[in-house]
C-alpha positions as CSV (number, residue, x, y, z in Angstrom):
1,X,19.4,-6.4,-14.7
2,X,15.6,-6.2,-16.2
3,X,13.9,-2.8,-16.3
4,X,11.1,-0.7,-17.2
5,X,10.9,2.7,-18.4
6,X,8.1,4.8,-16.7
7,X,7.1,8.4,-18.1
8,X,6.9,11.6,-16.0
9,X,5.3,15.2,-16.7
10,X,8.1,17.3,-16.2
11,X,6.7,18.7,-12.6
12,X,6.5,15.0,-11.2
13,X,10.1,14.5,-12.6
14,X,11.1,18.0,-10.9
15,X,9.3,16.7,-7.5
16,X,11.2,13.1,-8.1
17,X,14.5,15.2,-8.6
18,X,14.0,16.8,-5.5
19,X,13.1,14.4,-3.4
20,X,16.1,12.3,-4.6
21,X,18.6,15.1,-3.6
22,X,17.4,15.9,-0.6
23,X,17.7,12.4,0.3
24,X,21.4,12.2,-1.1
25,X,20.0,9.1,-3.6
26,X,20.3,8.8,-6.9
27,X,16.7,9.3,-8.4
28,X,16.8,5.6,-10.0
29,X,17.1,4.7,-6.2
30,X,14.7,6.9,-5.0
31,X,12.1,5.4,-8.0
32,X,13.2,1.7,-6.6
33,X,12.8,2.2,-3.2
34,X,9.4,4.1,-3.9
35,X,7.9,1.8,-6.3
36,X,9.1,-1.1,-3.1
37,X,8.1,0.0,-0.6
38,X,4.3,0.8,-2.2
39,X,4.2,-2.8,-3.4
40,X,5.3,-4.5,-0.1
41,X,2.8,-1.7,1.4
42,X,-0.2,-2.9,-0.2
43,X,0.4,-6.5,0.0
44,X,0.6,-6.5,3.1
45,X,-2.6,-4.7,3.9
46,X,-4.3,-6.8,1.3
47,X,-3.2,-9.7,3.4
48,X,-4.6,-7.9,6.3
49,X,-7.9,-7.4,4.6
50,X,-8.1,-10.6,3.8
51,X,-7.7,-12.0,7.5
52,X,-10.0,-9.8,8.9
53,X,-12.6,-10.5,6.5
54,X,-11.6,-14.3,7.2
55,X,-12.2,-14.0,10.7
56,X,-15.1,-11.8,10.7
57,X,-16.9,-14.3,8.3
58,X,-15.9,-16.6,11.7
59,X,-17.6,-15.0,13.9
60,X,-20.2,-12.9,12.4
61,X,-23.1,-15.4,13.3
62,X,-22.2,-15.4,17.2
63,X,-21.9,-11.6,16.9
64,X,-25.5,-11.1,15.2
65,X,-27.0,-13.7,18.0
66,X,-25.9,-11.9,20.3
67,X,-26.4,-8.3,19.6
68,X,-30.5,-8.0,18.3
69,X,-30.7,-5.8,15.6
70,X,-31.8,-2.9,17.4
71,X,-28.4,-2.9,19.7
72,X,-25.8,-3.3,17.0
């Protein structure tokens, strides 16, 4: 199976330790699972983002002829 090899000062790796056993993981999981879960995370609101900005490019021009400056 592919993998990387990520450094840690040895206070994150303490904290990453820590976590792991208090979770009753493995720390390679716990590094998985983090590293995941951020990426799904971030798509996802990226996608968001994306829409909203979409639809407010939509309907922007209706929204600024009906609001005059002064009452948006």
């Amino acid at each position: 199976m592919p993998g990387i090899t990520i450094e840690f000062t040895e206070e994150e790796l303490a904290e990453l330790r820590a976590e792991a056993k208090e979770q009753g993981v493995a720390i390679k999981r716990l590094a998985h699972d983090i590293l995941t879960e951020d990426v799904v995370r971030r798509r996802q609101r990226q996608r968001f983002i994306e829409g909203a900005s979409a639809k407010f490019r939509t309907l922007a021009p209706e929204f600024l002829d009906a609001f005059p400056e002064g009452d948006r």
